[in-house]
C-alpha positions, 0 to 999 in steps of 0.5 A, a space after each residue: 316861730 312865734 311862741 304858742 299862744 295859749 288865747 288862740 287855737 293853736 291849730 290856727 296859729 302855729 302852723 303857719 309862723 312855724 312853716 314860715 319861720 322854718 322856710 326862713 331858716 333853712 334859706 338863711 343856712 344853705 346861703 341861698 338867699 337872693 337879693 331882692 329883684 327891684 321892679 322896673 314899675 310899682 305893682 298895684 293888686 286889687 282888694 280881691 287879688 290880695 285875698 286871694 294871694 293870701 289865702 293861697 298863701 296860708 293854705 300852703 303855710 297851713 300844711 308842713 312837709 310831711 305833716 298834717 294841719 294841727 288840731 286841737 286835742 282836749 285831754 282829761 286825765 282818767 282815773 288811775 291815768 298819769 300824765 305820760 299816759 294821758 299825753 300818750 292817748 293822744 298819739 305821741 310817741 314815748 320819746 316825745 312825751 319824755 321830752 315834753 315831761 322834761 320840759 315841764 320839769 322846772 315848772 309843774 311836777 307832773 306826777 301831782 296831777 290828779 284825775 280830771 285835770 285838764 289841758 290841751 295839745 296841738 297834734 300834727 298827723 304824720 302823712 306815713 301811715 301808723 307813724 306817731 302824731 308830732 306834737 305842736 304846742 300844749 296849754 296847762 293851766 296850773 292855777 285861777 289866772 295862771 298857764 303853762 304853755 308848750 310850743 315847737 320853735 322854728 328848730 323843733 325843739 319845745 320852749 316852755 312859758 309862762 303866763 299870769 293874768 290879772 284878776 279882775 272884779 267885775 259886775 256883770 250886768 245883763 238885760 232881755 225880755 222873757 221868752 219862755 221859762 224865766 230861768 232859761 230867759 236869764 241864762 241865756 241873756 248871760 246869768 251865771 248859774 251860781 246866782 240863777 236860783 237867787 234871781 228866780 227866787 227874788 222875782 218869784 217874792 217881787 212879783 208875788 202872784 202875778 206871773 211873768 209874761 212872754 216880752 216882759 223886760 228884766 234887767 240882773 247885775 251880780 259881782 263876779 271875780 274874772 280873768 282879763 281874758 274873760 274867764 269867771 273864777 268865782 261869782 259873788 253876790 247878786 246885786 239887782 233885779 229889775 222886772 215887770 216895773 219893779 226894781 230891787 237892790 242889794 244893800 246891807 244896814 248897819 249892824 245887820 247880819 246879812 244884805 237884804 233887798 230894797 226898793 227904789 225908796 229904802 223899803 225891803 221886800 220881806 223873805 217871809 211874803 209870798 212867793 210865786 209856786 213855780 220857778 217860772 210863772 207864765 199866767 195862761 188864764 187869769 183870775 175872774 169871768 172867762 168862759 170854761 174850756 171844757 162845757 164852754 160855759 161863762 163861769 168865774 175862774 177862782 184861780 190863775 192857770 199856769 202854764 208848765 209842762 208835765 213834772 215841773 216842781 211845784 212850790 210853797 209860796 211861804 212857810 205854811 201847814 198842810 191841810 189838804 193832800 189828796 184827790 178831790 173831784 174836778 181839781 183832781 190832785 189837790 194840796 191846800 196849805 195854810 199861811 200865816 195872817 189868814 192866806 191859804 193856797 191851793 193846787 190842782 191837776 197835779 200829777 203827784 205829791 212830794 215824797 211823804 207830804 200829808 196833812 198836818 206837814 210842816 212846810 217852808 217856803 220854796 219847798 217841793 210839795 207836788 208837780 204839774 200833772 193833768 189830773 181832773 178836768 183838765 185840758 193839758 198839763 198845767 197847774 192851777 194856783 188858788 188863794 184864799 185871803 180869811 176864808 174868801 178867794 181872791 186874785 192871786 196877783 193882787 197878793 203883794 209880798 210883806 213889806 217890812 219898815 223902810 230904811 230911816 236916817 243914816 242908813 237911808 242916806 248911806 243906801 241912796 249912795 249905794 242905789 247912785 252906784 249900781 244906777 250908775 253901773 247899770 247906765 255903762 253896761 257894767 264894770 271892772 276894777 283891776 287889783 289896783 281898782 282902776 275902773 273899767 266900764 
């Protein structure tokens, strides 16, 4: 038999090499292998009739004398559990476990297992009834890039092997069009959950108070260290957003403390700009005239309407006071914040406010200060977003983020050569570099 593949399912696998290595064995020992029968003309199957001899072929092979076809069995060590005892859950007799520990021996001390470990087994089924399961083949992970794996050779007994694979850097670049919320939209296209919130955050200070719209494109590329199997160890830094035609880079200048986010022509977006209050800002009525959804009425909307469900956490668009917290006629749940360089914003139709928010509260950017609710004269959950720009309200979306000076000189020269290359990697779809940095796109 082939030796257990730890990249594929065992149960797909080790059947059918170990009937048919056994088959071979079993002949070769009794002496009754035949001489080949040479045919007097050559035979020719069709496509279908191959297919055919082979399915037959693998469902005979999947089932060995007595057994059951294998599957896969994950287990978890418990708390309070040991390793004998968790390979016991599965159904394995205790002889066979011991066999297995001992198998494992040289290798992995199966006693500094802990609670939540994980692996997994391939499990026969006897066909006697309440005899125990055999066991066909075990995976143990024993570090980031590396495996123990437990397989059953042609002559039943447990080979034990080892496998280390290469660690590959890699940034990873994924692309999509928004289709629901912005988080679940970048999740989907393949966003790794330790840089989601980064990439949000980022969108909600590059497109400030214009919202992202069903269809809109978006582009996101992050380092990450991965198996060449294509397993993530660990993500790295986010390196660039693209959306609604607004395009950022990662680039660190010299002699700053950390990396910030730059424009196509060197000019940073300022962490300090406004940000967008919901994490995914999808506009349902815009700033200006429109007629009213309750009196029917033409009336001018001071506000934009966001659409969110019931709940969703409502944010402060950049450090700020608190002036107003309370219930206020029409707009019904109703929290004003005060920002530096004469912004003020507004939220209506909340279903409640943040733990203990009041006014006089002091309050940073990105903070939870109340939820969509429905409250006043509403329609439907929804929250209602308004901006005052020294005392007069204005379109939130024509708010831009603070800008802060453009990169000059060496350190222009040098992120131009950063942009080449993350240009450059968004092109090819992405990039690896093995341990001895040989490019793979």
């Amino acid at each position: 038999m082939s030796q257990f593949d730890p990249r594929t399912r065992p149960a797909r696998l080790a059947p059918h090499l170990l009937t048919v290595a056994a088959a071979m064995a079993v002949a070769l020992l009794s002496g009754r292998v035949e001489q080949p029968v040479r045919a007097e003309a050559d035979i020719t199957l069709s496509p279908a009739q191959v297919a055919a001899l082979e399915a037959k072929a693998l469902a005979a092979a999947s089932a060995p004398a007595g057994l059951t076809t294998p599957e896969t069995v994950p287990v978890k060590i418990r708390s309070g559990e040991t390793f004998e005892q968790a390979v016991q859950r599965t159904g394995i007799g205790a002889g066979e476990t011991r066999t297995l520990i001992d198998t494992l021996a040289g290798s992995v001390d199966v006693r500094n297992l802990r609670p939540g470990q994980r692996f997994e087994t391939a499990i026969s089924r006897h066909r006697a009834p309440r005899s125990d399961r055999h066991l066909i083949g075990l995976t143990l992970r024993t570090g980031p890039a590396s495996q123990l794996t437990v397989s059953r050779s042609f002559d039943g007994a447990l080979r034990l092997r080892s496998l280390e694979e290469t660690i590959l850097q890699e940034t990873r670049v994924a692309k999509g069009r928004v289709a629901g919320p912005l988080a679940t939209s970048l999740r989907t296209a393949g966003v790794d959950a330790a840089v989601l919130r980064a990439a949000t955050d980022l969108v909600s200070l590059a497109i400030s108070g214009s919202g992202v719209k069903a269809g809109d494109p978006f582009a996101v590329a992050f380092d990450r260290t991965v198996t060449e199997g294509g397993r993530t160890i660990e993500t790295g830094a986010l390196v660039y957003v693209a959306i609604k035609g607004r395009a950022l880079y990662r680039f660190k200048p010299e002699g700053a403390r950390r990396a910030a986010y730059f424009d196509a022509a060197g000019v940073p977006i300022s962490p300090q700009g406004m940000r967008t209050p919901l994490d995914s800002m999808r506009v349902s009525s815009a700033f200006g005239p429109r007629r009213h959804p309750i009196t029917g009425l033409g009336k001018s909307h001071t506000g934009t309407d966001l659409a969110a469900g019931m709940g969703t956490p409502v944010r402060a668009p950049a450090d700020g006071v608190v002036v107003e917290a309370r219930r206020w006629g029409g707009y019904g749940n109703w929290v004003r914040i005060r920002h530096p360089g004469g912004l003020e914003s507004g939220f209506a139709h909340l279903s409640r406010f943040a733990s203990d928010l009041r006014a006089g509260q002091r309050v940073s950017q990105g903070q939870v200060v109340a939820y969509v609710g429905s409250t006043g004269a509403s329609t439907g959950p929804h929250l209602h977003y308004e901006v005052w720009e020294r005392g007069q309200r204005v379109d939130p979306a024509g708010v831009t983020s603070a800008r802060g000076p453009g990169l000059a000189g060496p350190d222009l020269a040098t992120f131009r050569v950063e942009k080449a290359r993350i240009d450059r990697i968004l092109a090819s779809g992405g990039q690896r570099r093995s341990t001895l940095d040989r490019v793979v796109t």
